[in-house]
Backbone as numpy.savetxt, mean C-alpha at the origin, in Angstrom:
# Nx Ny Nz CAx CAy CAz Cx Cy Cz
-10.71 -1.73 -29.27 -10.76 -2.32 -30.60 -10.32 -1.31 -31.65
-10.39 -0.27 -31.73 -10.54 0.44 -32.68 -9.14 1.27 -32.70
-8.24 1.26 -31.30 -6.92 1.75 -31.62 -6.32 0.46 -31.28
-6.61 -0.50 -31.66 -6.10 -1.80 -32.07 -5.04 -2.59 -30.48
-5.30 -1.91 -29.87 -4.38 -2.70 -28.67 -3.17 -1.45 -28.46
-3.36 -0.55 -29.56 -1.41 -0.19 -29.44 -1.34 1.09 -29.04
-0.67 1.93 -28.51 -0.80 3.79 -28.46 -0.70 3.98 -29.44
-1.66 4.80 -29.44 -1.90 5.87 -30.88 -1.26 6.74 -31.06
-0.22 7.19 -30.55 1.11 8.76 -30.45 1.16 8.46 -31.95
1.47 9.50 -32.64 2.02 9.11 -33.60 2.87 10.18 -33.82
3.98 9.89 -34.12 5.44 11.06 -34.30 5.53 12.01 -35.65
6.21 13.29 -35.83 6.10 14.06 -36.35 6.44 13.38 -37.86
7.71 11.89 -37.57 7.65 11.83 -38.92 6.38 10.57 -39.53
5.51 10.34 -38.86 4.31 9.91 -39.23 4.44 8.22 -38.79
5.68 7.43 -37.69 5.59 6.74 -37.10 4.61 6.45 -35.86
3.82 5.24 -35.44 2.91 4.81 -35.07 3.93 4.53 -33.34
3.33 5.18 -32.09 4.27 4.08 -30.95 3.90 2.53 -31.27
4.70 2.01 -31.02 4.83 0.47 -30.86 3.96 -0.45 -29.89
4.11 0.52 -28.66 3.67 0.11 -27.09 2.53 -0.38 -27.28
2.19 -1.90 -27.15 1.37 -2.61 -26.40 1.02 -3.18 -24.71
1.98 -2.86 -24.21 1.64 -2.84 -22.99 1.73 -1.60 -21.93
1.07 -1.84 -20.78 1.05 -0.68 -19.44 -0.02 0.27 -20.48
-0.72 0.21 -21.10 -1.19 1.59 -21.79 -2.38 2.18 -21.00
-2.62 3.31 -21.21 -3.52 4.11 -20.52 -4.37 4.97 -21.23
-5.42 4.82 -20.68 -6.72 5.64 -21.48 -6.02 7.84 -21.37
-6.31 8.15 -22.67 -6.28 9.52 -22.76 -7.15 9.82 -23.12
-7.50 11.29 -22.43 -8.89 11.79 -23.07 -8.41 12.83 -24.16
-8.65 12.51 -25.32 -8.61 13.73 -26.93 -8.69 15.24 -26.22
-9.56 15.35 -25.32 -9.96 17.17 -25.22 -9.95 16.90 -23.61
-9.07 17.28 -22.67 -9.11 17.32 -21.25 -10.25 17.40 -20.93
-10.80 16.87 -19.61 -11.74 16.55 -19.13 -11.92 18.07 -18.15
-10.66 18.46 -17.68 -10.59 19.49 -16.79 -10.67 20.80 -17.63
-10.66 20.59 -18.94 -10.91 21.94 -19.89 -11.37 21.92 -20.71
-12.34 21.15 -19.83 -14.29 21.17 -20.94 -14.27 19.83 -22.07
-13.89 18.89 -22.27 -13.96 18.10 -22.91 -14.59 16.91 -22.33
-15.18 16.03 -23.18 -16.37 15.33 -22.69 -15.49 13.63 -22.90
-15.50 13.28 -21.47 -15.46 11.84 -21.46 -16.26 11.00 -21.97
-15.74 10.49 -23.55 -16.68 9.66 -24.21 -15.97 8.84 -25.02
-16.44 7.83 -25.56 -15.84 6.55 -26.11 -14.43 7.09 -27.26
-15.34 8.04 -27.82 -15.13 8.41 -29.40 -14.21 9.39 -29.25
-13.91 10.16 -27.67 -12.54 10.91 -27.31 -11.69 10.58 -26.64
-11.41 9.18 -26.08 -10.98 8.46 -25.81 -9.85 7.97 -26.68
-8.29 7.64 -26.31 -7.52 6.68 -26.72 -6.52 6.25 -26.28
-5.97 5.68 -26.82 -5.14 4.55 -25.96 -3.35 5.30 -26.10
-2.87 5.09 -25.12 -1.52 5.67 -24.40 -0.54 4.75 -24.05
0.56 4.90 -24.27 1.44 3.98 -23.45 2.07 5.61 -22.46
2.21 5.05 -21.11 2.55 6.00 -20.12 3.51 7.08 -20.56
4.51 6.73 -21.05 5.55 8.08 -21.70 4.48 8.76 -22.63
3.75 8.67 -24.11 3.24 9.45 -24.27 2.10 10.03 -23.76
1.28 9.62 -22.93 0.28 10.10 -22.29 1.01 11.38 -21.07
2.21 10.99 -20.49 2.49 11.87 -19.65 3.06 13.44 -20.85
3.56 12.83 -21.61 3.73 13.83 -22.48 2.72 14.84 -23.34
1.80 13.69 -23.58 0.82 14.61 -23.86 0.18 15.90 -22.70
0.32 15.12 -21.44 -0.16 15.99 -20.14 0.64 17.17 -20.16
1.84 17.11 -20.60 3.24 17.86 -20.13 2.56 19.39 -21.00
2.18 18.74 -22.63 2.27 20.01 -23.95 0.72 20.74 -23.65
0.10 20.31 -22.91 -1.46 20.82 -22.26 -1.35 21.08 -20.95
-0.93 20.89 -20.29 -0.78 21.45 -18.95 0.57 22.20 -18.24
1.59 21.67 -19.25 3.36 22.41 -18.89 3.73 21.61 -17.93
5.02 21.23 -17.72 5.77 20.23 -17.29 6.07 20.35 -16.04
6.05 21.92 -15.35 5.99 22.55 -14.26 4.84 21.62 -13.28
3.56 21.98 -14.20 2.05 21.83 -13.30 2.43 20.08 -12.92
2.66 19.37 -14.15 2.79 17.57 -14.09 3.83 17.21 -13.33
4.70 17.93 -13.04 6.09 17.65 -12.11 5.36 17.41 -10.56
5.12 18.88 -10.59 4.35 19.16 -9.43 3.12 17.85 -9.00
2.16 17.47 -10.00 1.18 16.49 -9.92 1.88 15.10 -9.50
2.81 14.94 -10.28 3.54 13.36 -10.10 4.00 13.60 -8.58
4.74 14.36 -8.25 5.49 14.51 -6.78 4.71 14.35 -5.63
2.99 14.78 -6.53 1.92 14.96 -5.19 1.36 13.25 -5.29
1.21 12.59 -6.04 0.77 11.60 -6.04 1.95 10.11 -5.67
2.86 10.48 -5.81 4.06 9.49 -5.26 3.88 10.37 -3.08
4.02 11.43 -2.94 3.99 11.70 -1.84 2.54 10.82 -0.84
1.45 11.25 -1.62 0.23 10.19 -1.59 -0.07 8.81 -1.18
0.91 8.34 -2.37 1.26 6.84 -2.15 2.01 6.43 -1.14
3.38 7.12 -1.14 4.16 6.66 0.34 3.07 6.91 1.49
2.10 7.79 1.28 1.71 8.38 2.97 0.58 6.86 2.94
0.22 6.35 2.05 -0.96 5.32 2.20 -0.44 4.09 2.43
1.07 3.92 1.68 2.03 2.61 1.99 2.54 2.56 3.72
2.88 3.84 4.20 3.03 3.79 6.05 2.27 3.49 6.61
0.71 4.38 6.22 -0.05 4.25 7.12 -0.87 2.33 6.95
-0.46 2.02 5.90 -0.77 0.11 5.35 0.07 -0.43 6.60
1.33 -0.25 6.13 2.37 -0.87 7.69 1.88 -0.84 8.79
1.61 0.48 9.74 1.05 1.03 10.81 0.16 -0.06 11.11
-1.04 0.10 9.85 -2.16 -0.94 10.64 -1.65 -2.43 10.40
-0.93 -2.78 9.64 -0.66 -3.99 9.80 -0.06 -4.58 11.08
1.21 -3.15 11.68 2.09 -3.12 12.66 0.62 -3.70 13.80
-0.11 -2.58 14.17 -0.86 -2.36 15.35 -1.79 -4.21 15.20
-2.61 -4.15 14.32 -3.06 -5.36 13.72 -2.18 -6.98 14.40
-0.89 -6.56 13.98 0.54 -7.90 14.78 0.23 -7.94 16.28
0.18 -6.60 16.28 -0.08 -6.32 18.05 -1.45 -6.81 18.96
-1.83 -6.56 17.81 -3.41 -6.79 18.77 -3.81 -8.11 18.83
-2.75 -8.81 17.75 -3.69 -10.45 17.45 -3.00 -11.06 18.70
-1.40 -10.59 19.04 -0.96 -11.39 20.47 -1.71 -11.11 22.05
-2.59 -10.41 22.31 -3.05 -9.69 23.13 -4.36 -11.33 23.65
-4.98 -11.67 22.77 -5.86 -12.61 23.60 -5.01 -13.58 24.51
-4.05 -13.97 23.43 -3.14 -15.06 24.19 -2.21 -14.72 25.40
-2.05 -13.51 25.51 -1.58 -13.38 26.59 -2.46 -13.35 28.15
-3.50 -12.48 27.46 -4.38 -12.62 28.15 -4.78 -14.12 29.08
-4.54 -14.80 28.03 -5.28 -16.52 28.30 -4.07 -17.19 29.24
-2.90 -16.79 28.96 -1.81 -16.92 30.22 -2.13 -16.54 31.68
-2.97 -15.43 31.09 -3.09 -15.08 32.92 -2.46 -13.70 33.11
-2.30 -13.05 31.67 -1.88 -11.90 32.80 -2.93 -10.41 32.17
-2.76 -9.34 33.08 -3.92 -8.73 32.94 -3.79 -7.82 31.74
-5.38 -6.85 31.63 -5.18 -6.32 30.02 -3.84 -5.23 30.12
-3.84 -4.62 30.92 -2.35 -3.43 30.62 -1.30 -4.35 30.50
-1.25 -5.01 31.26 0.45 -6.22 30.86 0.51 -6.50 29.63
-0.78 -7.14 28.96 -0.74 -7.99 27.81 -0.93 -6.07 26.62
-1.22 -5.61 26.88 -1.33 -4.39 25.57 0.31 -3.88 25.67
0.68 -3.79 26.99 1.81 -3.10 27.08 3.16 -4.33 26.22
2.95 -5.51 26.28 3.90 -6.26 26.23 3.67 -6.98 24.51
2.01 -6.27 24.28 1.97 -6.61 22.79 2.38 -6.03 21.74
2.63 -4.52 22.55 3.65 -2.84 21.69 4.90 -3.32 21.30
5.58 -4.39 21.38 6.99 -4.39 21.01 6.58 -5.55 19.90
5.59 -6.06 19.56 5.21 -6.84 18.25 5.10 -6.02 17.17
5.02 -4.78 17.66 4.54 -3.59 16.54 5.50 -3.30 15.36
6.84 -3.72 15.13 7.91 -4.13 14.54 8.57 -5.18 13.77
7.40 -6.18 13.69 7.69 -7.39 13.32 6.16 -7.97 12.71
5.31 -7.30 12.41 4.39 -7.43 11.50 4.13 -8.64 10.42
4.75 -9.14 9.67 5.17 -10.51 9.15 5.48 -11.78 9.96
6.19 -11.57 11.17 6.63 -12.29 11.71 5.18 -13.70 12.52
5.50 -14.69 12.55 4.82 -16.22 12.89 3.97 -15.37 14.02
2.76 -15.60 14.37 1.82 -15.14 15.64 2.65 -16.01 16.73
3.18 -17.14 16.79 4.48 -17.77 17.73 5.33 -16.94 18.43
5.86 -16.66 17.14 7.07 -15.32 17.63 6.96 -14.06 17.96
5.48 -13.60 17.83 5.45 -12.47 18.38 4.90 -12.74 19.75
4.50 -13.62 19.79 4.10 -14.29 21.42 5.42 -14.09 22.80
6.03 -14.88 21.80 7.71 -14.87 22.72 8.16 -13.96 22.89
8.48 -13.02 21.55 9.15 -11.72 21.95 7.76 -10.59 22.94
6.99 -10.84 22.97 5.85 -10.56 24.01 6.38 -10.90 25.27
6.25 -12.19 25.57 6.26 -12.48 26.78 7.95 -12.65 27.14
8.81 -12.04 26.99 10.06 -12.11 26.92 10.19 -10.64 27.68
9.19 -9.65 27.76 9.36 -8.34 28.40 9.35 -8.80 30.02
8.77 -9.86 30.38 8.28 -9.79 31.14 9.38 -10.69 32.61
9.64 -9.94 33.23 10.47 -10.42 34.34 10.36 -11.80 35.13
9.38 -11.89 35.81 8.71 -12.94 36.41 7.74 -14.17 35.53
7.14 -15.31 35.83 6.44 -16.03 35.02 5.07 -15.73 35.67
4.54 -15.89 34.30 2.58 -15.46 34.89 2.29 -16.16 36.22
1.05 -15.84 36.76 0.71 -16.16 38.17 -0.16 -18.05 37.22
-0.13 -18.54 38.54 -0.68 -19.36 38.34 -1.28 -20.37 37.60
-2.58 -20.45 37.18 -3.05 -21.38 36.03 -2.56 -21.49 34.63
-1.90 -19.99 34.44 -0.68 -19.75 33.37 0.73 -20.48 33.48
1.27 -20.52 34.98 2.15 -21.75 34.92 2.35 -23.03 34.50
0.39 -23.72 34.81 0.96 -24.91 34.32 0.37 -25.29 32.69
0.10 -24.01 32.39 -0.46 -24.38 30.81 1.04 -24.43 30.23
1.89 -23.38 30.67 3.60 -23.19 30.58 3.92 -24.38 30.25
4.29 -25.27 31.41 4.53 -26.36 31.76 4.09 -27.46 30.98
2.69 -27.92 30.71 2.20 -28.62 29.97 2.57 -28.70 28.44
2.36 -27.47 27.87 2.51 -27.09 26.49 4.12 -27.52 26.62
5.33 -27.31 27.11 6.26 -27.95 26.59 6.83 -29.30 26.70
């Protein structure tokens, strides 16, 4: 309320930033050099001047360095998101193979190549599953085969 919605930067020749949106809380007196997180030191940022402000208090060196560590961060949390989603694709085809009839190493081994296709229909990772596989399942798996089409 009180910095009205907008960044508070205000420029040397006594212009107001504009920026109403993306804005971000700044703390008046760094938090990391003794300054107290509180309402009244608190204000409102649009991202260019807040990083700038970081830049003229900390040097552009240290914030280069910070941004690079936190994008590095992010990619490492966006792979490892995939990964489990990947393994996750994998594991959901594993009962159904199972329920075909064939045993747990067949069905884990033949659910590893779903690990690539994560998005893809639980259908289709079924097929490209059971598509490793040379021969047709033993038995009671044949005629569910059979039936189902």
């Amino acid at each position: 309320e009180r910095d009205g919605g907008q960044c508070t930067f205000v420029s040397e020749a006594g212009r107001r930033c504009p920026a109403r949106t993306r804005l971000e809380f700044d703390h008046a007196d760094p938090v990391s050099r003794g300054g107290e997180a509180t309402a009244e030191r608190m204000r409102l940022r649009c991202r260019a001047h807040n990083q700038y402000a970081a830049e003229c208090t900390f040097g552009a060196g240290f914030m280069r360095h910070k941004r690079e560590a936190a994008r590095a961060a992010a990619a490492a949390r966006a792979r490892a998101a995939a990964e489990a989603r990947a393994r996750g694709a994998a594991v959901e085809v594993i009962p159904w193979l199972r329920q075909l009839g064939f045993r747990a190493e067949e069905a884990h081994r033949a659910a590893a190549r779903c690990e690539t296709m994560p998005d893809a229909p639980l259908e289709q990772r079924v097929r490209v599953a059971l598509s490793c596989f040379a021969k047709p399942p033993r038995g009671r798996a044949v005629r569910m085969l059979q039936t189902a089409t």
